[in-house]
BAVEX-146494 format. One record per residue (C-alpha): residue in one letter; x, y, z; residue number from 1. Coordinates in steps of 0.1 Angstrom, whole numbers. Layout:
% residues N
<node "a" <X Y Z> NUM>;
...
% end
This chain:
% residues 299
<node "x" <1853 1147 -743> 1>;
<node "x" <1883 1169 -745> 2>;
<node "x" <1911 1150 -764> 3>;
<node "x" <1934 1182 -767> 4>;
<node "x" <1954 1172 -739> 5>;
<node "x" <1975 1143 -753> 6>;
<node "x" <1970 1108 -753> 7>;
<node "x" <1939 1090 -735> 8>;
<node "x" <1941 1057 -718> 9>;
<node "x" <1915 1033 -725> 10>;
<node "x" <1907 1005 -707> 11>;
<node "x" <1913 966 -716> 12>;
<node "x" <1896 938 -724> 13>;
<node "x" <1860 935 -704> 14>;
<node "x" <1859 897 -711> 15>;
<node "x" <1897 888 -704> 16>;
<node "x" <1893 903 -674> 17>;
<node "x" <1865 886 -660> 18>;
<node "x" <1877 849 -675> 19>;
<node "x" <1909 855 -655> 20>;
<node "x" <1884 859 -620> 21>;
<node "x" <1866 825 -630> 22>;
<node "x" <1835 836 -649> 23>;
<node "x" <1826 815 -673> 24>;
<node "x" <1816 832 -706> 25>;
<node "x" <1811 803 -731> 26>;
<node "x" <1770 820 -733> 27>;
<node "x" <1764 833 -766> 28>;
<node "x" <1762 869 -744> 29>;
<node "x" <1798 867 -733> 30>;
<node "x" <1804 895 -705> 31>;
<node "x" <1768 907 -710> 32>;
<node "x" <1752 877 -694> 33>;
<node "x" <1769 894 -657> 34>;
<node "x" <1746 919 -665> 35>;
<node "x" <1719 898 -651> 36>;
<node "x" <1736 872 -637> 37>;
<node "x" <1760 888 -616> 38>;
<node "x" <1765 926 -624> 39>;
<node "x" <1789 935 -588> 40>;
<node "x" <1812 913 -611> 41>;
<node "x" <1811 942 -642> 42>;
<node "x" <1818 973 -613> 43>;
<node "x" <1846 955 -601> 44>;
<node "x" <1863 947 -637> 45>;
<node "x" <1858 983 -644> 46>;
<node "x" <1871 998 -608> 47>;
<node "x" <1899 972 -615> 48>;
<node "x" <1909 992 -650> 49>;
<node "x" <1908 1022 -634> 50>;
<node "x" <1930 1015 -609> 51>;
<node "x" <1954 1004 -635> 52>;
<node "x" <1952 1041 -650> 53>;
<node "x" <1924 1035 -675> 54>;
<node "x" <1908 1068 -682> 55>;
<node "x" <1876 1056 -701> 56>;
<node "x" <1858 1024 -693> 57>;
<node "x" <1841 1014 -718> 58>;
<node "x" <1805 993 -709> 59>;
<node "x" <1796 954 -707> 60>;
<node "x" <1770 960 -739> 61>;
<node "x" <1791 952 -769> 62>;
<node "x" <1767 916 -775> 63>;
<node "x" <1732 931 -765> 64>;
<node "x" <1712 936 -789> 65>;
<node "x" <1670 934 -790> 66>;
<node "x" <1663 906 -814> 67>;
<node "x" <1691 885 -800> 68>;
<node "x" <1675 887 -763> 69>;
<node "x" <1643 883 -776> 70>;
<node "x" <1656 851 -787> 71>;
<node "x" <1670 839 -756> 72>;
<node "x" <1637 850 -736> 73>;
<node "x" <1642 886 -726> 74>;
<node "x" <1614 909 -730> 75>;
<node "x" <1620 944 -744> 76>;
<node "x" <1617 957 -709> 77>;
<node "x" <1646 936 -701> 78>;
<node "x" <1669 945 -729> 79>;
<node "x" <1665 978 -721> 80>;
<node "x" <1676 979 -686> 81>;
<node "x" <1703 959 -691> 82>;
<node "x" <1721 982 -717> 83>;
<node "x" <1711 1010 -691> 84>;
<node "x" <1726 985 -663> 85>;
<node "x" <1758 988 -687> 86>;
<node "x" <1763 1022 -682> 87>;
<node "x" <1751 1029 -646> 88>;
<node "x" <1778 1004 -632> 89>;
<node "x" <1806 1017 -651> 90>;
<node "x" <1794 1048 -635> 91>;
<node "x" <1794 1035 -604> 92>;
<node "x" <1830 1023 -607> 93>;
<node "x" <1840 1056 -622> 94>;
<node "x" <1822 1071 -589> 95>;
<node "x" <1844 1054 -563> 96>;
<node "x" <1873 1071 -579> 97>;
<node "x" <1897 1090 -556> 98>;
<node "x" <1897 1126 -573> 99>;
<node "x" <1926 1134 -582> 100>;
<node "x" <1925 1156 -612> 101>;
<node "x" <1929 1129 -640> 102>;
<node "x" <1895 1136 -665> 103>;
<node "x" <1880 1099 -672> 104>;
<node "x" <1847 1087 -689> 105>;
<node "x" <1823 1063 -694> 106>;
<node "x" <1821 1052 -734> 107>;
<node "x" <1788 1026 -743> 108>;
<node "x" <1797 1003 -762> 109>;
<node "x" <1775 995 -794> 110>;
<node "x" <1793 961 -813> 111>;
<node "x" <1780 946 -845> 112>;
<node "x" <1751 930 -853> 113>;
<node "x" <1774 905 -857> 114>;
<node "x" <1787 899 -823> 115>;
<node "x" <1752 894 -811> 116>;
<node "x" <1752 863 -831> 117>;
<node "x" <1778 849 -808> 118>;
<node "x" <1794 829 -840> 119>;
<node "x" <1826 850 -850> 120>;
<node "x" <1806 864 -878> 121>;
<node "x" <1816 903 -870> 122>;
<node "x" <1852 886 -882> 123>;
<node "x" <1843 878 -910> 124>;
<node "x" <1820 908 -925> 125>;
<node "x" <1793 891 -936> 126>;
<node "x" <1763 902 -918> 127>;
<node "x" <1737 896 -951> 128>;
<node "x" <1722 928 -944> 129>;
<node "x" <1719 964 -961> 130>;
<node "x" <1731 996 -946> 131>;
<node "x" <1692 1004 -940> 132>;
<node "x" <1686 968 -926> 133>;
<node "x" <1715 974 -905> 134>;
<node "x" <1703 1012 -893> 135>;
<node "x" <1671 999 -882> 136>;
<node "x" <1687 969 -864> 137>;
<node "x" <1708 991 -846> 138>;
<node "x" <1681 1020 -841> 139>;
<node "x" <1665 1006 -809> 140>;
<node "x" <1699 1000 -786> 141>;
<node "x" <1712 1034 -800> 142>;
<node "x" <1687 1053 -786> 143>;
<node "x" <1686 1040 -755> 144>;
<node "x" <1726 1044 -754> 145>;
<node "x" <1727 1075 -761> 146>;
<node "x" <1702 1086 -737> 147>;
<node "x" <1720 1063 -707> 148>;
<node "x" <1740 1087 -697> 149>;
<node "x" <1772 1076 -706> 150>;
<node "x" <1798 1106 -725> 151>;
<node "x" <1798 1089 -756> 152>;
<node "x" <1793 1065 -775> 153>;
<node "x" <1819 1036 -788> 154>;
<node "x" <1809 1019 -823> 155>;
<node "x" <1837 994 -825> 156>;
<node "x" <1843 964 -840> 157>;
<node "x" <1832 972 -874> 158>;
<node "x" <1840 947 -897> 159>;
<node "x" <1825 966 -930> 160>;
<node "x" <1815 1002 -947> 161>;
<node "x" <1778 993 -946> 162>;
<node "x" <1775 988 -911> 163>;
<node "x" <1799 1018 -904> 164>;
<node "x" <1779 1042 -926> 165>;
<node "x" <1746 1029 -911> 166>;
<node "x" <1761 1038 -876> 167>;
<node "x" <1776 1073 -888> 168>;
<node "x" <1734 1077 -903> 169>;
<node "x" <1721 1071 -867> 170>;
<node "x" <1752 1095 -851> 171>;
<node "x" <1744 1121 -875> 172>;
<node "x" <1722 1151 -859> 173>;
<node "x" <1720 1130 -823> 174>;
<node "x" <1739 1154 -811> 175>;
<node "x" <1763 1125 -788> 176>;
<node "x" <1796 1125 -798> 177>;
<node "x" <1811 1088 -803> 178>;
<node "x" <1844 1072 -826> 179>;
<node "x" <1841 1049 -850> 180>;
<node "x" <1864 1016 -846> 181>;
<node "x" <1869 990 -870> 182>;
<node "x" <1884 954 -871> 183>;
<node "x" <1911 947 -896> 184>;
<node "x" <1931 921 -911> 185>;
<node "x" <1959 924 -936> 186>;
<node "x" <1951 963 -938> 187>;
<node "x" <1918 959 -951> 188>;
<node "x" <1885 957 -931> 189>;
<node "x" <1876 924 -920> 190>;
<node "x" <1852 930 -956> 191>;
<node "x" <1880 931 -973> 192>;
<node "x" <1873 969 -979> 193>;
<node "x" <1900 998 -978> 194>;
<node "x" <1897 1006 -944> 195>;
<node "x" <1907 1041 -953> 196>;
<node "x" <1868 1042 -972> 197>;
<node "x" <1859 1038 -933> 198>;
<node "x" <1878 1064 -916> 199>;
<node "x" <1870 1086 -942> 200>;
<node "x" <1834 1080 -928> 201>;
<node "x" <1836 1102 -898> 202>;
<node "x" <1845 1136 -917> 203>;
<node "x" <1805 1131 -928> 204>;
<node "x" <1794 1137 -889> 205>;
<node "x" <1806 1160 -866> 206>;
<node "x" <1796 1138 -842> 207>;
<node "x" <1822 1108 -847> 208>;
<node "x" <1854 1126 -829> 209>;
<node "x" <1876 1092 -837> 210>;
<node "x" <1886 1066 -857> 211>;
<node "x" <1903 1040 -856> 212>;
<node "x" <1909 1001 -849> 213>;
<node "x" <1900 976 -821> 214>;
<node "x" <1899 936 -821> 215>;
<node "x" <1926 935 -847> 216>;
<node "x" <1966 920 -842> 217>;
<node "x" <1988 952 -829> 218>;
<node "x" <2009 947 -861> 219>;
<node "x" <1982 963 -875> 220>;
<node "x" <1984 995 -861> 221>;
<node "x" <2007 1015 -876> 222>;
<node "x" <1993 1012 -909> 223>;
<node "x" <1955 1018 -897> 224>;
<node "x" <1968 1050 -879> 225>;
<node "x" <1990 1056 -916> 226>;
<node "x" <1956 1051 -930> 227>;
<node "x" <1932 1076 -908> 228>;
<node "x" <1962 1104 -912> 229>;
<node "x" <1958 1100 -950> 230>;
<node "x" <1918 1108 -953> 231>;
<node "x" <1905 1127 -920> 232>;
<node "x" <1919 1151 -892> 233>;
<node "x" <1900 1134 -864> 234>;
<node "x" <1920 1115 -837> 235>;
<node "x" <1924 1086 -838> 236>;
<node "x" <1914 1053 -811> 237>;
<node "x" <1937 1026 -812> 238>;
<node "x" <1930 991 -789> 239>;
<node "x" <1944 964 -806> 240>;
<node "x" <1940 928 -796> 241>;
<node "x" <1973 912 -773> 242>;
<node "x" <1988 896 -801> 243>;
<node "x" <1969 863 -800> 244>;
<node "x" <1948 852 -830> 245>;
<node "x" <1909 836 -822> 246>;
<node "x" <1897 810 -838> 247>;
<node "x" <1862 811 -843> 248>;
<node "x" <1856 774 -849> 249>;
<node "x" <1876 764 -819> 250>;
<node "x" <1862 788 -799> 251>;
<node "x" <1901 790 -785> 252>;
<node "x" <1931 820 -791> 253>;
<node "x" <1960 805 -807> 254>;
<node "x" <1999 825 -805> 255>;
<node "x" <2020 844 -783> 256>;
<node "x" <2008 873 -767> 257>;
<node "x" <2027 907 -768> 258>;
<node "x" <2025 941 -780> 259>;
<node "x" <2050 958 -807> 260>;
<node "x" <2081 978 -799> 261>;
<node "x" <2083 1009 -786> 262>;
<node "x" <2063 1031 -815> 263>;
<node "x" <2036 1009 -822> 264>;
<node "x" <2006 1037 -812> 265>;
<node "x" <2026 1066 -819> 266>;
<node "x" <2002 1090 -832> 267>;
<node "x" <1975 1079 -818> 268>;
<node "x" <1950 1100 -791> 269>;
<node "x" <1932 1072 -773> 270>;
<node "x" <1952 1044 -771> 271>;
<node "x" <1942 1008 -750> 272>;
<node "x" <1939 973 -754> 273>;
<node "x" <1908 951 -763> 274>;
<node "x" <1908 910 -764> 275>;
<node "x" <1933 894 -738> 276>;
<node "x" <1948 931 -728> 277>;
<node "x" <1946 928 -691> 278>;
<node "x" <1950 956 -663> 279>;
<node "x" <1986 948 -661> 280>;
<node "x" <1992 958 -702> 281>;
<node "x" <1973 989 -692> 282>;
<node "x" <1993 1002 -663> 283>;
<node "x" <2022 1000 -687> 284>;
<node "x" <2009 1018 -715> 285>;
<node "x" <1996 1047 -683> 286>;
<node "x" <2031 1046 -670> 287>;
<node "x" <2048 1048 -711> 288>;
<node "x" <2024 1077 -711> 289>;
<node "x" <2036 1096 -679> 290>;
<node "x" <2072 1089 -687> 291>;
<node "x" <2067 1106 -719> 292>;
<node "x" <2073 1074 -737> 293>;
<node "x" <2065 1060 -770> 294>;
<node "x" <2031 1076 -773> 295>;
<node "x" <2035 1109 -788> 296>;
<node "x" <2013 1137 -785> 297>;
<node "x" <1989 1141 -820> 298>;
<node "x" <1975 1175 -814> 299>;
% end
């Protein structure tokens, strides 16, 4: 992935996207229950961010994890083919692309052992585990992401160093080059770690090409990017939630929606959106980009 040439358009929220078409996610799975249930439904949300000028769509895998299927039912076998699933119909959408010169990519998604609990814990940072116990929990999905086929690979959602250096131990040597995204709150990790410790994570791999924050208010931003600048040379990712706050308990988001003024991701390479960041939010930040707008260059 060749992030030289400016500023990189992610996509938006997966999830928002399809609530707003009448899918129900309330399933502990969330998005990846269309994976089984109704996957046309996954290529169309991604075709859908494409069309909006999303450059990388990022896949429907974030809450699948082995144990947590096994749970529900679903054989290895089955886990398997639906993080595969995950990447082959982001392909798919990517495929049905008119070519016209614009580089895009398919980024698999690997979320937090966390998120596979389906109880807001990857918001709150405490997963119980150790950094080995979370490397071998996160062993089995990685390899079969990173042999999917997808360009790389997309650890976000971090909420601590543990899990972040466990991912960064599985990165090391694989040879697939991924970026390393954390949730914060108040300028910490979600741990209440320096998230600086985190970012400084990725000059330990050559494989983590970015850093940076996802699932956190926009506010945010400025200082995480601040942050990254201060301890590594990588670019950095940047797809902050719209503005709205979840609550966990509720199950509900809570706030007014809205991104910053008019420098809120300057400095950043790969800038999108993640919870309740729509298509719409994303044509805007494609057409801030091709107006040479608020988005400056970093390298």
């Amino acid at each position: 992935m060749d992030l030289s040439a400016g500023p990189i358009v992610l996509d938006g929220g997966l999830g928002t996207l399809l609530e707003s078409h009448g899918h129900d996610l309330s399933d502990p799975l969330w998005s990846a229950r269309l994976l089984v249930d109704d996957p046309d439904a996954i290529r169309a949300a991604h075709a859908e961010y494409f069309a909006a000028g999303a450059q990388v769509a990022i896949t429907a895998s974030y809450q699948v994890g082995f144990s947590s299927l096994a749970r529900r039912g679903f054989s290895a076998a089955d886990t398997e083919g639906m993080l595969r699933a995950s990447v082959r119909l982001a392909a798919s959408a990517l495929s049905a692309v008119v070519a016209d010169g614009v580089p895009r990519w398919i980024a698999a998604s690997i979320g937090p052992y966390g998120a596979t609990l389906g109880d807001g814990s990857e918001y709150r940072g405490t997963s119980g585990l150790t950094r080995d116990e979370l490397r071998r929990w996160h062993e089995p999905r990685f390899a079969v992401l990173a042999d999917a086929g997808a360009d790389l690979l997309a650890f976000e959602t971090i909420p601590t160093l543990d899990e972040a250096a466990a991912l960064v131990d599985l990165a090391r040597g694989c040879g697939r080059p991924a970026w390393l995204s954390f949730t914060i709150e108040g300028g910490r990790l979600r741990s209440g770690q320096p998230m600086a410790d985190g970012f400084a994570l990725a000059n330990t791999a050559d494989e983590v090409i970015a850093v940076g924050i996802n699932c956190s208010h926009p506010d945010e931003v400025p200082g995480a990017i601040a942050a990254a600048r201060s301890v590594t040379d990588r670019p950095v990712v940047i797809y902050p939630n719209s503005g709205e706050r979840w609550d966990a308990d509720a199950r509900v988001w809570r706030g007014a929606p809205g991104l910053p003024g008019d420098d809120w991701a300057a400095g950043a390479s790969l800038v999108g959106g993640c919870c309740r960041v729509g298509p719409a939010d994303i044509a805007r930040v494609r057409a801030g980009l091709r107006a040479g707008g608020p988005i400056r260059r970093l390298r």
